[in-house]
C-alpha positions, 0 to 999 in steps of 0.5 A: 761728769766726765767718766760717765760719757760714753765711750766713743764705739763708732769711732773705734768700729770705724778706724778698725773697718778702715784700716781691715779695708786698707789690708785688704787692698794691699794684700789681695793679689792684682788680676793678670792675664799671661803674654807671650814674652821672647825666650831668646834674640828673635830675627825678623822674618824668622818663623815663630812657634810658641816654643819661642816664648814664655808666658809671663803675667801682666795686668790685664789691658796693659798689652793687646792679645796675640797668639805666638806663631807666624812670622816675625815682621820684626827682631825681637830681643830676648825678654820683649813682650809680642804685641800684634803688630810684631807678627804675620803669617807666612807668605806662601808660594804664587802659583807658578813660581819655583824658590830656592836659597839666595844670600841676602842682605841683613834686615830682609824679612818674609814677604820682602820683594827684591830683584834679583841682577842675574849675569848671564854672558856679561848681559845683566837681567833683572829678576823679581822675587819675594822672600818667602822664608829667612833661613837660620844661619850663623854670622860666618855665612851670612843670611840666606832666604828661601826666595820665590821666581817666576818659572820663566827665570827660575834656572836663569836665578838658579844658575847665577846663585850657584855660580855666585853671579847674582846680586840682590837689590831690596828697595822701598817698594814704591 
C-alpha cells in the first residue's frame, strides 16, 4: 500500500526553509564602515587634509580608525588605505626659535632633527634644527623644508642658505 503513505511534507518544509536560508546569506549585503584611502602619491612629511582622501567601504575591524588630517610620518602611494600608525601631528615652533626654507636631502620628514654645517669665513659651525614642515616642490628644485633654529644662530643659518654655504646632515637621532 505504497500510495496510501504520506507524503514526506517536512522534508519538503525543510530543503525549502534551507535553501531561502542559504539566499539570504548570499544576498543580504556584508556590514561596512568607510576608511580613508590616498586620492594621490603622498610625501612623507606632507600635511594631509581629508581632501586628500576618498572614503572607501571596507568590512568592519578590518583597519583601525583615523581621522585623515595631520602629517605624514610616511609616503603614501595613491589608493593605500591610512592606518594610524601612517599620521601625526605637526611639529610646532619651540619657544625661541626662528625657521625658515632650507634644501633637504629626499626622505626627511616633519619632526626630523638635523644639523645644519654653517660656513662662516671658511670656519664650519654646526647648527641644530628640526623640521618643522616639508614643502611641496617638483623634482628640478629638490625638497625644501621649513626648518626651525635657535635665535642665537638663526641669521648665521639664514645667511649660509642664501649664500648656498650650508650642508645638512640627518642621522639616526641616537
Amino acid at each position: 500500500m505504497f500510495w496510501l503513505a504520506r507524503p514526506p511534507y517536512l522534508r519538503r518544509v525543510g530543503a525549502v526553509l534551507a535553501v531561502l536560508v542559504a539566499l539570504w546569506f548570499e544576498l543580504v549585503p556584508e556590514p561596512t564602515v568607510p576608511h580613508p584611502f590616498a586620492r594621490t602619491d603622498l610625501t612623507a612629511g606632507a600635511t594631509v587634509t581629508p581632501g586628500d582622501f576618498e572614503m572607501r567601504a571596507v568590512p568592519p575591524g578590518i583597519l583601525p580608525g583615523v581621522k585623515p588630517e595631520g602629517v605624514l610620518a610616511t609616503a603614501l602611494a595613491r589608493g593605500e588605505p591610512l592606518t594610524p600608525g601612517m599620521i601625526g601631528q605637526m611639529p610646532t615652533l619651540p619657544a625661541g626659535w626662528w625657521a625658515f626654507d632650507v634644501p633637504i636631502p629626499a626622505g626627511v620628514g616633519a619632526g626630523t632633527e638635523v644639523r645644519l654645517v654653517v660656513d662662516q669665513e671658511q670656519i664650519p659651525r654646526v647648527v641644530i634644527g628640526l623640521v618643522v614642515k616639508v614643502q611641496e616642490v617638483d623634482d628640478f628644485d629638490g625638497n625644501v623644508a621649513l626648518v626651525a633654529v635657535p635665535e642665537a644662530d638663526a641669521a648665521a643659518a639664514a645667511s649660509a642658505v642664501a649664500q648656498g654655504s650650508v650642508a645638512v646632515l640627518v642621522g639616526s637621532g641616537g
